[in-house]
N, C-alpha and C positions, 0 to 999 in steps of 0.2 A: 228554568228561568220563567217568571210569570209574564202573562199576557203574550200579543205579537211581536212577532221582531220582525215585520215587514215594513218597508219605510211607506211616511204616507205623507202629502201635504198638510201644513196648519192651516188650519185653516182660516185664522186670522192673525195680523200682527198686534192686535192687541195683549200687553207681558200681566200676567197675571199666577207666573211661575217664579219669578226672582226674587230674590231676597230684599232685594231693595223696594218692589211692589209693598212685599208684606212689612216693610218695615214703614208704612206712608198710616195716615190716619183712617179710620173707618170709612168717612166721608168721601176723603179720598181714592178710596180704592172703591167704593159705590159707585163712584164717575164712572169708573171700568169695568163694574160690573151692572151698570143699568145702562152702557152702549149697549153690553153684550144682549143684556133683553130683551132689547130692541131691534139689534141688527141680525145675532148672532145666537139665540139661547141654549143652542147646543152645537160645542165649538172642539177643537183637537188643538191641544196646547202641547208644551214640552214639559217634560219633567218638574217638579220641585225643585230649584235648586236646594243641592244638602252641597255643603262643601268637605262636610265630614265624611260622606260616601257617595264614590266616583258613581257615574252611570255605569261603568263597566263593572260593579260590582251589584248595586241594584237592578241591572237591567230592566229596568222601564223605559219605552220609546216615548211615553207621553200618556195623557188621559185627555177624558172627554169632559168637559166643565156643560154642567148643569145647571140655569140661572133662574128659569121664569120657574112662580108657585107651581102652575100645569104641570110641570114637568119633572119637579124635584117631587110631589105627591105622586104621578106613576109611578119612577123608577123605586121611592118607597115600598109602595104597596102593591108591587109584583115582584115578591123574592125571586121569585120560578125563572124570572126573566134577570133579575141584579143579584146576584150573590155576596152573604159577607160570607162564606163558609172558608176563613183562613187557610186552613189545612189543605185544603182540597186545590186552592186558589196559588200555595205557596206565597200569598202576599197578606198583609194587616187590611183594617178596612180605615186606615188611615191615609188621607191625602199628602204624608209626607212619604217620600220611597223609605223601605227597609232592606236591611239584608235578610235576602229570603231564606237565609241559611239561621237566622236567629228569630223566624217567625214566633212569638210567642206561645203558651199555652191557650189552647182556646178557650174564652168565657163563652157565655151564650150570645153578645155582643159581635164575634165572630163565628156564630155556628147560622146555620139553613134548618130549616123543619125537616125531619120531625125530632133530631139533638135538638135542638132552639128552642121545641113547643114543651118539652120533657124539663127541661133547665130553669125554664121561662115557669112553665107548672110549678117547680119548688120554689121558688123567689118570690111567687107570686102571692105565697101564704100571709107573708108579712108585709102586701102593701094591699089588703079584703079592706071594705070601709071598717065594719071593726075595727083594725089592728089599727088603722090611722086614727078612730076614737080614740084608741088606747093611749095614741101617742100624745093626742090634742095636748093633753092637757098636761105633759112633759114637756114640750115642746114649749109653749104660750111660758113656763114656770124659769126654762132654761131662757129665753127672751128678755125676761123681764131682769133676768138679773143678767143678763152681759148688759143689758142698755143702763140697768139701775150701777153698775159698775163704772161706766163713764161719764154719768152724772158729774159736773163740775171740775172734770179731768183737765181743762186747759187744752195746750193742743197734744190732739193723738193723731194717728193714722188710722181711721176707718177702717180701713181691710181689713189691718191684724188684730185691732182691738173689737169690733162689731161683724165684720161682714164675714172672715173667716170664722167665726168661732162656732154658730148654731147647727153648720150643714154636718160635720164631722160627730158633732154630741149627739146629732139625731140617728145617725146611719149607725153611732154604736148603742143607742136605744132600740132601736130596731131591729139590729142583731141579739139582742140582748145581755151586753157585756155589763158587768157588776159595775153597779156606782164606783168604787174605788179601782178599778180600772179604767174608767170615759176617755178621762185627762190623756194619759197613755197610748190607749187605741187612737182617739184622736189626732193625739200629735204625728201619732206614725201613718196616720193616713194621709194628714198635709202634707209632709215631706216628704209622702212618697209622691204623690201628686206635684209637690214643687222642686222635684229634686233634680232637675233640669238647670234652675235658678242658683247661681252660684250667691246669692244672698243665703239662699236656704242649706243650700250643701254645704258652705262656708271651703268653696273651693277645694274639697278635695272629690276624689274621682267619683263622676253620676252613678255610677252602676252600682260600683262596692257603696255608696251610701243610698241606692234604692234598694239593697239586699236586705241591709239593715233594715230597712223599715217592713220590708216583706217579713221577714223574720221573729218582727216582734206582732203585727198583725198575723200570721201563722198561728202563733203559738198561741194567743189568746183566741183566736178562732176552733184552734184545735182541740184545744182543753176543753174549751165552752160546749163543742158539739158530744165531742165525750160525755161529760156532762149532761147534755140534755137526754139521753140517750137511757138515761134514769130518772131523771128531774128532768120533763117536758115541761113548757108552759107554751104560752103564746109568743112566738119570735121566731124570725129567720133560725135561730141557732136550732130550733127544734124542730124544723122542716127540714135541715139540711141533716139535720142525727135521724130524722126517722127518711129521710129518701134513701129508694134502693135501686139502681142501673142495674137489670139484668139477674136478681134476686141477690145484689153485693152491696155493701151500704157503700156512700161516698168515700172516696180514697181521702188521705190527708190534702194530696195535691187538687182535689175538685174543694177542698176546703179553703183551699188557699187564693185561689180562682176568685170563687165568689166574695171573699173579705176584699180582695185587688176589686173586683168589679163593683162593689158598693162602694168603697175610696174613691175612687175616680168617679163612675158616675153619680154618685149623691153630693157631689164635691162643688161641682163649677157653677151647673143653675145656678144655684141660690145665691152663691157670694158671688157671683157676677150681677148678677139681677141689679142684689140690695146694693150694691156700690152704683150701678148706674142710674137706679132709680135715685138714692138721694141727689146724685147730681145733676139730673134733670130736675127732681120738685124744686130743688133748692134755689135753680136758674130762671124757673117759673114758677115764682109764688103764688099766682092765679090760680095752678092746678094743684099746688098743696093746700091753700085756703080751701077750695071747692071737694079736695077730699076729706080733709080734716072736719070740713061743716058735716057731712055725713058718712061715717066714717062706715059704719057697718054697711047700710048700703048702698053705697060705692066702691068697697076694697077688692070682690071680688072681680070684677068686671076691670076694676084698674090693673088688678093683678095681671091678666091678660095684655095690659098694654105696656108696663114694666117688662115681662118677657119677652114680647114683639121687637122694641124698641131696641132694648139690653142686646137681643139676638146673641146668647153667651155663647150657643157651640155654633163655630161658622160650617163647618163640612162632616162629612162622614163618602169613604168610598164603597163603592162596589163593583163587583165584579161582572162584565156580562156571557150568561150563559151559549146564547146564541145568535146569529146573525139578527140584527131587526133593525126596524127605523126609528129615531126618534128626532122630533126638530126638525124634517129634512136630512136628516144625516144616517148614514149607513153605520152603523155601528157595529161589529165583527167579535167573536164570540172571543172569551179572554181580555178583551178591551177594559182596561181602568174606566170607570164612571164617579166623578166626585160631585154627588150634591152639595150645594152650597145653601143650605137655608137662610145664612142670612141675608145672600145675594134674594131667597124667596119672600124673607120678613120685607122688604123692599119695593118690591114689585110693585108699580103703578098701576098695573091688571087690576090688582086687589086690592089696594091700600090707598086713596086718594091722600096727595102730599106725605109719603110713606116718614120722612124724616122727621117729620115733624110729631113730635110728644104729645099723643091730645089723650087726656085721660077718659072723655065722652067720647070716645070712637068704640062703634059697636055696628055689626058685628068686629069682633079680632080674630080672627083664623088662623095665625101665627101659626111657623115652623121650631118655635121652641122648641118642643119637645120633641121634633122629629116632624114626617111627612106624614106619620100613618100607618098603616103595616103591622107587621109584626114587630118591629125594632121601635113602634112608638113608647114613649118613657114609661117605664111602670110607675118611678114613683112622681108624678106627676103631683099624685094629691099632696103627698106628703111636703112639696116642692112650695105651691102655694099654701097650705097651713102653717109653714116656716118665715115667706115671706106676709103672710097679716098678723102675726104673731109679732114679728121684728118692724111692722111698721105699725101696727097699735102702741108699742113702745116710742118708736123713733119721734114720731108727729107728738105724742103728748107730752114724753117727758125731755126733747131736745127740741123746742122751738125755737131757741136762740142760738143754735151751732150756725157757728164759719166754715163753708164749704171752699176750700180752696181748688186748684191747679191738679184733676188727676194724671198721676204717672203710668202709663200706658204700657203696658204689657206687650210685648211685639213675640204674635206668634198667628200662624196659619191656623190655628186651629180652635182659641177659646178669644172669644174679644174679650179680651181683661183689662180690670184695672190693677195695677200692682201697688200702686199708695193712693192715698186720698187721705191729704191733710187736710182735717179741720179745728178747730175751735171751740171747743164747750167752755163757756163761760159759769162760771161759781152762781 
């Protein structure tokens, strides 16, 4: 059973474990999580509520909630001291409980140095500045035609029509899947991604319809490294057919791994971003005027505050290896630790009027892409080349879109949006 099972007091009554917490607005739960920065930054909570799985099957006593930036950048950037190493931990490095009997396969996402630095080595071939050259101008090509596609569409949903479409065609660029496969791979990476979403699964059961999509990303991951394996070029596919654990090339299943780990992590940044960012410029035209007056130089620096703001992944946990102190608080070896970045994107320490959108705030030191460490985002660049690519589009060729009412994603773990109707006029 992971972690302690010795009982201990919470440390505060404030609920930032229930379902009904996480079902309140961003803002809202900010209330409760900028007490916590203030009173409490590192606190001992109960469980997630999961209704789906008893504690007595998860056994988890509770975890420790990590709020201020200080604090979410240590436990970052001392593996030695916070653990994602799943396997070793019996637990995910996710802040919802799991059945520790169903802990997944490990990516490197859930591995410790020096698995992590080895995994992290091959992945890393296709995010060198090169390979993001490579991609520039794939990238900027597939932009212009999802934005030149909803040209004078009337109303659509932004997600499905713009904000999902570029993160998924780049991640199979990147691997290097054939043109006439993109669509394909693509789609199986959304759904597997959204297959939680009875929108997307179309209600029938999550699991047998996230197999499917594993299945069909498998198989085009598999062939493709076959493939490279004689035809090398430049692309993940070709790091992962020439990488060799232990003088043995990668199994099928470290193949399968890494296609799930670029699904999921190439996924949320960006389409979370670009959904929150239009509906902030759109609510303050003062800051789209002022980036649109100088577009190239200002987009990078805005980028930064679109991430900030967006805060798309809220937590990530870990696990701690030994007794220590952090916050004032004794923290005990086995003990759940959940960073909460966007509780860090936040922070009044660092951020004067943190809620507030200002596209001239600089420095940004944002927890986007992680704390730091070794788990910080690899593909980072490729993250922002995706979003000035989709806003060089957005800002020139839709300056008259209707930005409606978006529909909010209710989930601990990514702040989404899940609709966002607007209006493109003819």
């Amino acid at each position: 059973m992971p972690g302690p099972t010795h009982p201990r007091p919470f440390t505060t009554d404030k609920d930032i474990s229930s379902a009904e917490f996480w079902s309140r607005s961003f803002v809202e739960r900010d209330e409760t999580f900028g007490w916590l920065r203030k009173n409490a930054p590192v606190s001992w909570h109960p469980p997630l509520e999961t209704p789906e799985l008893l504690p007595e099957v998860h056994g988890e006593p509770g975890f420790w909630a990590v709020v201020r930036a200080e604090d979410v950048a240590f436990v970052s950037r001392n593996h030695e001291l916070f653990s994602s190493d799943s396997k070793k931990h019996g637990r995910s490095v996710m802040f919802r409980p799991t059945d520790p009997s169903l802990v997944p396969a490990p990516t490197f996402l859930t591995m410790d140095p020096p698995e992590h630095t080895r995994y992290r080595r091959i992945m890393s071939a296709g995010f060198t500045p090169k390979a993001v050259n490579r991609l520039r101008g794939l990238i900027e090509q597939r932009a212009a035609r999802i934005v030149d596609r909803v040209m004078g569409a009337g109303e659509i949903d932004f997600v499905t029509e713009v904000s999902a479409k570029l993160p998924m065609m780049t991640v199979a660029d990147l691997v290097g899947v054939p043109e006439e496969l993109v669509e394909t791979f693509a789609e199986a990476g959304d759904r597997f991604v959204g297959a939680d979403d009875p929108e997307i699964n179309g209600g029938t059961d999550r699991t047998q319809f996230a197999m499917q999509q594993i299945r069909v990303l498998r198989e085009i991951g598999v062939d493709l490294v076959r493939h490279r394996r004689t035809h090398p070029t430049d692309d993940i596919a070709t790091a992962l057919a020439q990488a060799e654990f232990d003088g043995k090339p990668l199994s099928d299943d470290d193949i399968q791994s890494a296609m799930l780990l670029l699904s999921v992590a190439g996924n949320d940044t960006t389409k979370q971003t670009t959904s929150h960012s239009v509906v902030q410029l759109w609510k303050h035209p003062d800051q789209k005027a002022w980036l649109a007056e100088d577009f190239d130089g200002r987009i990078a620096a805005s980028i930064e505050e679109f991430i900030r703001h967006a805060s798309p992944v809220v937590e990530f946990a870990r696990t701690a290896t030994q007794d220590l102190e952090l916050g004032g608080q004794e923290i005990l070896a086995g003990d759940k630790v959940v960073v909460f970045y966007a509780s860090a994107n936040r922070d009044e320490a660092v951020f004067d009027q943190p809620h507030r959108f200002d596209l001239r705030r600089t420095p940004v030191p944002h927890y986007g892409f992680g704390g730091g460490g070794v788990h910080f985002c690899l593909g980072n660049g490729i993250a922002k080349a995706q979003l000035r690519a989709l806003f060089s589009n957005i800002l020139t060729k839709l300056p008259d879109m209707r930005v409606g009412e978006p529909e909010m994603l209710q989930s601990e773990f990514i702040h989404g949006i899940r609709h966002l109707p607007v209006v493109i006029p003819n």
